[in-house]
C-alpha positions as CSV (number, residue, x, y, z in Angstrom):
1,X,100.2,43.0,92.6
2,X,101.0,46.1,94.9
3,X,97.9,46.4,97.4
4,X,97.1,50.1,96.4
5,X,94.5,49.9,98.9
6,X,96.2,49.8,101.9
7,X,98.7,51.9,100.5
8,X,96.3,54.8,100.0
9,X,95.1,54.0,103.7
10,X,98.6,54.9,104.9
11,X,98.9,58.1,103.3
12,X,96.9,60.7,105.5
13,X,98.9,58.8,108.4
14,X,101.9,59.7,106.7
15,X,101.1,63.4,106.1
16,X,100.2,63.8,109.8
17,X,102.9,62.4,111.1
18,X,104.8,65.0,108.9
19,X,103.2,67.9,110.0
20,X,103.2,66.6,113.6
21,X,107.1,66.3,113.3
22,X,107.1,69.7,111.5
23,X,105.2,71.4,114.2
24,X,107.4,69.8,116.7
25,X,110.7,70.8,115.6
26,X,109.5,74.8,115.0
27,X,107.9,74.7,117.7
28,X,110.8,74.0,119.7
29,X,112.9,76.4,118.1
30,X,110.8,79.2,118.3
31,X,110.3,77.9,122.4
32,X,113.9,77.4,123.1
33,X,114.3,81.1,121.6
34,X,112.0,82.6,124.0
35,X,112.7,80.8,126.8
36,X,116.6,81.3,126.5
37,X,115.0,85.4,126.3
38,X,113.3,84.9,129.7
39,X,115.7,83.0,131.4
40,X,119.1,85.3,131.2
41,X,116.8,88.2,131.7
42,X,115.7,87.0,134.8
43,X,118.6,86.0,136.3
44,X,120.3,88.9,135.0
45,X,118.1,91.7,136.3
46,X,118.2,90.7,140.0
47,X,122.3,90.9,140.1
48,X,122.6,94.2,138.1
49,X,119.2,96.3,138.9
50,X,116.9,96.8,136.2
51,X,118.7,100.4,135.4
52,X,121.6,98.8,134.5
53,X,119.6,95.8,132.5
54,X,118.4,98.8,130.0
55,X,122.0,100.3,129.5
56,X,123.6,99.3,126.1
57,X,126.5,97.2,127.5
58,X,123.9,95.2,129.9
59,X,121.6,94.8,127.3
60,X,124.5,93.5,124.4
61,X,125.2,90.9,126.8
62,X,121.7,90.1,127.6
63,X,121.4,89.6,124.0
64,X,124.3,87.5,123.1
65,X,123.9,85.3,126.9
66,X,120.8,84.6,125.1
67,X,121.8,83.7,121.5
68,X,124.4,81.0,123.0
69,X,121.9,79.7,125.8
70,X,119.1,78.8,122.8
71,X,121.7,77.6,120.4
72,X,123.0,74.9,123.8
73,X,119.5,73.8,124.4
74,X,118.3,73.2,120.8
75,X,121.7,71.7,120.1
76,X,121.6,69.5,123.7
77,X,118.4,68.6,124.1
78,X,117.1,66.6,121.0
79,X,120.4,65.0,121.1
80,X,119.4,63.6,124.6
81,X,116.0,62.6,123.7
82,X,117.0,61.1,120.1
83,X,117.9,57.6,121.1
84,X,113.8,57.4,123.1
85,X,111.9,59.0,119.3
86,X,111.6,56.7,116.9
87,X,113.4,58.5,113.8
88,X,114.7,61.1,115.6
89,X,118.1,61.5,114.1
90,X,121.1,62.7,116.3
91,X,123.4,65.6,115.2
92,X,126.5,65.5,114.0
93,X,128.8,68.7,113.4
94,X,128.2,67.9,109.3
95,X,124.3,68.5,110.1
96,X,125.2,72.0,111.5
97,X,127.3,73.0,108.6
98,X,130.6,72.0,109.6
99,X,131.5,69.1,108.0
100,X,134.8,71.1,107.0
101,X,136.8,74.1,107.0
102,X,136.2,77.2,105.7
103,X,137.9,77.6,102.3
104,X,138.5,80.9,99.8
105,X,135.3,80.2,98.3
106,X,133.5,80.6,101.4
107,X,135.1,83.6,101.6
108,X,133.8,85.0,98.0
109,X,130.3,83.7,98.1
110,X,129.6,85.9,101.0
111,X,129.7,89.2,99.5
112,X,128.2,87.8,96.5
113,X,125.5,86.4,97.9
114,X,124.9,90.0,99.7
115,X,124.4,91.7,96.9
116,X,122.3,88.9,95.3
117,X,120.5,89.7,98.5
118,X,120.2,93.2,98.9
119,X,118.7,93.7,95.1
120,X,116.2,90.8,95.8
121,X,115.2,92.4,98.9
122,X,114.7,95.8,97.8
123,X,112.2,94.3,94.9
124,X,110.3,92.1,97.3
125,X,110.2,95.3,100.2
126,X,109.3,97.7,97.2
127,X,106.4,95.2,96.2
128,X,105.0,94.5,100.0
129,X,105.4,98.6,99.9
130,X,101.6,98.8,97.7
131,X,100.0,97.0,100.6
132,X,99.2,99.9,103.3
133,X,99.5,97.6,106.6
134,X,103.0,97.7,105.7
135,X,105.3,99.9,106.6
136,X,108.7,99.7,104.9
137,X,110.5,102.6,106.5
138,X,109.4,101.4,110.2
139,X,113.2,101.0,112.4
140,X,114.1,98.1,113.5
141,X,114.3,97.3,117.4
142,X,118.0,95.7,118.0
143,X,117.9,96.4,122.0
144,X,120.2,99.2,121.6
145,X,119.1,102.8,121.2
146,X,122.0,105.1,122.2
147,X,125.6,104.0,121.8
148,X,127.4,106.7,123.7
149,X,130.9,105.2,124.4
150,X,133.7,103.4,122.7
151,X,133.1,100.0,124.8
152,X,129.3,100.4,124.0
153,X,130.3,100.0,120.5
154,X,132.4,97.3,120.8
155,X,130.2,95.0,122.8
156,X,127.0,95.8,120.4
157,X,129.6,95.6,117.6
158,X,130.9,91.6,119.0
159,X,126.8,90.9,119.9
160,X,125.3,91.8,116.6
161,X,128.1,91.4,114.1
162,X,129.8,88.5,115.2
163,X,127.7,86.3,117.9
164,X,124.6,87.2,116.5
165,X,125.0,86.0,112.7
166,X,127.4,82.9,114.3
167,X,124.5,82.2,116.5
168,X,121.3,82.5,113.9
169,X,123.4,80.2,111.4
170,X,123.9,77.5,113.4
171,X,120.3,77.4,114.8
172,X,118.5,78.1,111.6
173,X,120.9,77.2,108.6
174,X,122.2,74.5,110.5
175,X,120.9,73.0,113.0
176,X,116.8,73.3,111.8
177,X,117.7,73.1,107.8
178,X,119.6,69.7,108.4
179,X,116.6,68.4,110.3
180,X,113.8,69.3,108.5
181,X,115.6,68.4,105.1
182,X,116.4,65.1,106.6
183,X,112.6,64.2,107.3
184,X,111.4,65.5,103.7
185,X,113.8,63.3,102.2
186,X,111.7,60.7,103.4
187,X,109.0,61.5,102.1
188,X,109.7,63.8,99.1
189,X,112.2,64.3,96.0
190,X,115.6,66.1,97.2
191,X,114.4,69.2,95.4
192,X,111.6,69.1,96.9
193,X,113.1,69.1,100.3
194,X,115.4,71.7,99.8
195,X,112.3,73.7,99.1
196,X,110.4,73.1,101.3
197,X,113.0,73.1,104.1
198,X,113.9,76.7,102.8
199,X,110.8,78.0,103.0
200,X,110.1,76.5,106.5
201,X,113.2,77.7,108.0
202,X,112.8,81.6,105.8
203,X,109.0,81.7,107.4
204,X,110.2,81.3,111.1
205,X,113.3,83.3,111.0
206,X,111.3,86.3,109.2
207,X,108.4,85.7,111.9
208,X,111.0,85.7,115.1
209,X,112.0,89.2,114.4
210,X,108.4,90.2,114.4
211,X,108.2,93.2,112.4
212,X,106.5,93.1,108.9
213,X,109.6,95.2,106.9
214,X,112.5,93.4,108.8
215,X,110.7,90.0,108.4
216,X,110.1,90.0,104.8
217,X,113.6,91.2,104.3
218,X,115.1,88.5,106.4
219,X,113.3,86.2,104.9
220,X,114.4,86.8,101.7
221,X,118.1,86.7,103.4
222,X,117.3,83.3,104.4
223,X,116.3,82.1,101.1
224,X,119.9,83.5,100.1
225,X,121.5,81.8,103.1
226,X,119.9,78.6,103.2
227,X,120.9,78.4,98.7
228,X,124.7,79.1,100.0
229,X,124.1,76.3,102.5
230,X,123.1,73.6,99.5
231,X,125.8,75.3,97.1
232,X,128.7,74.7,99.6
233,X,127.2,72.1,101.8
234,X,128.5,74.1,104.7
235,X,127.0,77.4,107.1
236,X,130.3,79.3,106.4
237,X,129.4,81.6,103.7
238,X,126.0,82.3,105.3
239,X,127.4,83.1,108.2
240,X,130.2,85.5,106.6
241,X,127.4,86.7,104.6
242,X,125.5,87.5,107.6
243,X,128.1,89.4,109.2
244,X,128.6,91.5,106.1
245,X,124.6,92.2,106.2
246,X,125.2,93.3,110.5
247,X,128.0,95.1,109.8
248,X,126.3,97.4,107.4
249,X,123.5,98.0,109.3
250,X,125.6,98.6,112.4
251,X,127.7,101.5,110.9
252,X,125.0,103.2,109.0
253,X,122.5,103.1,112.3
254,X,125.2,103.4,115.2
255,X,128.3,105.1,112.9
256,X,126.9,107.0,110.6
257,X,123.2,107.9,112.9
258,X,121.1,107.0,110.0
259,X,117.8,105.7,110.7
């Protein structure tokens, strides 16, 4: 007969070895964020003055230097520490979503998906709207406030339409959804782990961008994103999806002047 004893002894050892690991591995995303935010800021302030830091073209730069410097270090590092942590899984490109190439259905998720998006957004936004800390109509702070010239717009357009949503996929989608999914499976039922991986990886994206109305609705985006990424097993549609999201922001606030 099974000792259901010792069993039951193991459990609470189990659990906190889980939220240890769990801890751990948001931890270090959330870290490797900042820290890729201080470091190409202070580099980059000292060679171009801090006038020229605050100008849009400076600061697109800033911000995409940034996005590929914490994507290299979350990618890098556990990979080098792996083989020392017991369980500790190395990467491969299939855990970051690119396990193969992007096909027409990719393609036609995306704006799909967008518009599941958008409608679920606009309920959940609408609902938080009752609760009076929030404030739905509050703008959001991309780094740019002015874009005067034609090359302004281009390198904000390349920073938050195309490295931006390449960037956030592969960190979040990818990188952290493969890792967290791959300890819960462990421990829990497959759907279970998608779940909880979702919601683990919608939290700290929505709590990164640290505003109540933008986080609630990219959280939502990330529940979209990370369903796309268990649909087609790849980050391709999320991040075409993402774009599509960027891009319409980017020409209503920076085209059009609205908001």
């Amino acid at each position: 007969m099974p000792d259901n004893t010792k069993s039951a002894s193991k459990m609470p050892q189990k659990i906190l070895r889980l939220v240890a690991y769990l801890l751990l591995v948001l931890c270090f995303v959330a870290i490797a964020i900042i820290f890729s935010q201080l470091i190409v800021g202070l580099l980059m302030i000292p060679i171009i003055g801090m006038d020229n830091f605050t100008q849009p073209v400076w600061t697109a730069v800033y911000s995409a230097l940034s996005y590929v410097l914490a994507m290299i270090i979350i990618i890098i590092v556990p990979n080098l520490i792996a083989p020392k942590i017991k369980h500790l899984k190395k990467f491969d490109w299939a855990d970051l979503g690119f396990n193969r190439l992007p096909t027409w259905t990719d393609i036609g998720l995306a704006p799909v998906a967008f518009i599941v998006y958008a409608v679920l957004a606009a309920v959940i936004v609408w609902l938080f709207s009752f609760f009076p800390w929030f404030d739905a109509e509050q703008a959001q702070d991309v780094g740019f406030n002015v874009l005067t010239s034609g090359l302004d717009r281009v390198v904000a357009f390349m920073t938050l339409v195309v490295v931006a949503p390449i960037a956030e996929e592969i960190i979040f989608r990818g990188w952290l959804y493969a890792k967290l999914k791959y300890r819960f499976l462990r421990n829990c039922s497959e759907r279970t782990a998608i779940i909880l991986s979702t919601l683990l990886v919608s939290v700290l994206f929505g709590a990164l961008h640290m505003q109540w109305n933008v986080g609630v609705n990219v959280f939502v985006m990330s529940l979209v994103m990370c369903a796309l990424r268990e649909i087609n097993g790849t980050i391709y549609a999320g991040i075409l999806m993402h774009m599509l999201k960027n891009g319409v922001a980017f020409y209503i606030l920076y085209m059009l002047g609205i908001g």
